[in-house]
N, C-alpha and C positions, 0 to 999 in steps of 0.2 A: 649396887655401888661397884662391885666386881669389874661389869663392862663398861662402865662409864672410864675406872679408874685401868683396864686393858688399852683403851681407846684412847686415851689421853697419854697414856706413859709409852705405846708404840708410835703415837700418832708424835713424839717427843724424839723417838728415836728417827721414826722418817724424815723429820722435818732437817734436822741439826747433824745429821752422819752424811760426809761426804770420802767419797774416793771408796767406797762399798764394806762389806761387809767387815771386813776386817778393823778398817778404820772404824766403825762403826763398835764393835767388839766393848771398848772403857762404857759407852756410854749405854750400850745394853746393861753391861752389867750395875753399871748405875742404876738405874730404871729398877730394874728388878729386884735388885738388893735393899733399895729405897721402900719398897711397894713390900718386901719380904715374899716373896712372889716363890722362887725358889734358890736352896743354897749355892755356893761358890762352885763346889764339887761337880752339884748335879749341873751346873749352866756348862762348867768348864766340858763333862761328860754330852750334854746335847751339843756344846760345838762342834767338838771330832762329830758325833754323828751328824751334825748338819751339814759338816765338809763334805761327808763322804756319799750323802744322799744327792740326788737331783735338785737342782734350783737355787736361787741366793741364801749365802745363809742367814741374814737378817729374816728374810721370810719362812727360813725353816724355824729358824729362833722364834719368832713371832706367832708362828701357829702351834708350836709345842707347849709354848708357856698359858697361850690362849685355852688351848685344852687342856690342858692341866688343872686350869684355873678355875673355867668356866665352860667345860665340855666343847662339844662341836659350835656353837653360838660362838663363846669366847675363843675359839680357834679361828672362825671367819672374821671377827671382830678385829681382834689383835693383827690379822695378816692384811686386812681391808684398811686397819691406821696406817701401817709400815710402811704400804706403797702408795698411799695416796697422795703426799705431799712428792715424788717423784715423778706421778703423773700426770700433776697438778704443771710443776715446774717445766717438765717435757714437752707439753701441751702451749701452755703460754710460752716458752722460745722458740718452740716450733712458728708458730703465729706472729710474734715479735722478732723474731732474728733470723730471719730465712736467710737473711745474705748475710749474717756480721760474723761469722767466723773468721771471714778474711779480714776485719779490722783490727788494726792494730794493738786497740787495749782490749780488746777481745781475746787477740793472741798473748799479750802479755800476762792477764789473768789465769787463764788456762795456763803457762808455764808458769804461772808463781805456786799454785795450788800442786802440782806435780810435786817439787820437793817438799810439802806440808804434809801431803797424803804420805809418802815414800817412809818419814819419820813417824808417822802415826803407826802405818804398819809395822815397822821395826818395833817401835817401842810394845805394841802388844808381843809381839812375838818373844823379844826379851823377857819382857814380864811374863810373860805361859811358862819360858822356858824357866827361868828362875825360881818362879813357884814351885817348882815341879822337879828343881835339884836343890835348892836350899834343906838344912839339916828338918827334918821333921817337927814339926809343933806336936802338942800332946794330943790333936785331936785328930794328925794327918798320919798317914804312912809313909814311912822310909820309902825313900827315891827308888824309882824302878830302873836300876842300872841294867836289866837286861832290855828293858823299851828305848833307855840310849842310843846302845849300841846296834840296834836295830836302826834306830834313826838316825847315827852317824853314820852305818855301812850303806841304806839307801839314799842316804847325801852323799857319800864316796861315790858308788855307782851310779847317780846321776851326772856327777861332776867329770867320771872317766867319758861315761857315754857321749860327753860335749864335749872334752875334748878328741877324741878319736873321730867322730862324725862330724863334728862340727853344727852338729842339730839339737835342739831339746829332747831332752827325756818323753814320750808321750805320756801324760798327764795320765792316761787311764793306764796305763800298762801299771806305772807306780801305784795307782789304786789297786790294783789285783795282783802286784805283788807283796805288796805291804800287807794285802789282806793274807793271802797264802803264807806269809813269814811270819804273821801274827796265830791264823791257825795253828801253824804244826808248834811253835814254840808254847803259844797258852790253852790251845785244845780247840776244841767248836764250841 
């Protein structure tokens, strides 16, 4: 029942999350919470690590929970549901809309969806960030005000480096440095 109930509850997330992983984030955690799959803590802990590894994180979400659950089997299982209604739908527009990007309601859908996706991401982001400063519950730990200001001073130095250069921050440079300021401050 395990993989039938992996298969169905990612095949749930593939189906219904649009604009990627992020946006995708409420209803993971639905799925999982639902099914008791694994807790808040541990999903919120495999997200950072799925950020931080290689490939989407829906599919790192998907193959951790799958292993957890149901070993190597329910690892392929769980990441075989996630992507397959995306490459179901990729598939069939490819075939069906070779030319209609340039139509009109084509173009107006795809701009409606943009500020839909824009407010999903936000709104997870708030809620991580609140979770994570709100006054402690009896069964969480007090706020890590030095993981803050770690993440305020690497948003400052993003924010200078874009204005001075007038470029993004490179994405991996912040990974290897966030990784290095997390080393020497919490150890290896």
């Amino acid at each position: 029942m395990t993989l039938l109930e992996l298969f169905l509850g990612f095949l749930k997330v593939g189906c219904f999350s649009f604009g990627g992983a992020y946006a995708a984030i409420p209803l993971i955690r639905e799925v999982v919470s639902s099914y008791g799959w694994i807790g808040d803590e541990a999903l919120e802990h495999m997200i950072a690590v799925s950020e931080s590894t290689p490939g989407p994180i829906m599919v790192n979400l998907a193959t951790y929970v799958g292993a957890d659950r149901a070993g190597l089997l329910g690892a392929a299982l769980a990441t075989f549901a996630v992507v397959l209604p995306a490459f179901l739908i990729i598939v069939l527009l490819l075939a069906v809309f070779k030319n209609a990007e340039k139509k009109p309601v084509v173009q107006a859908l795809l701009s409606g969806l943009k500020p839909c996706v824009t407010g999903i991401i936000l709104a997870v982001g708030a809620i991580m960030i609140l979770e994570n400063i709100l006054p402690a519950a009896a069964n969480k730990p007090a706020p890590d005000l030095t993981a803050a200001l770690i993440t305020a001073g690497l948003g400052a130095m993003m924010i200078v480096y874009r204005l001075i250069s007038k470029k993004r921050f490179p994405p991996i440079l912040l990974i290897v440095i966030a990784a290095a300021v997390g080393m020497a401050v919490y150890g290896v």
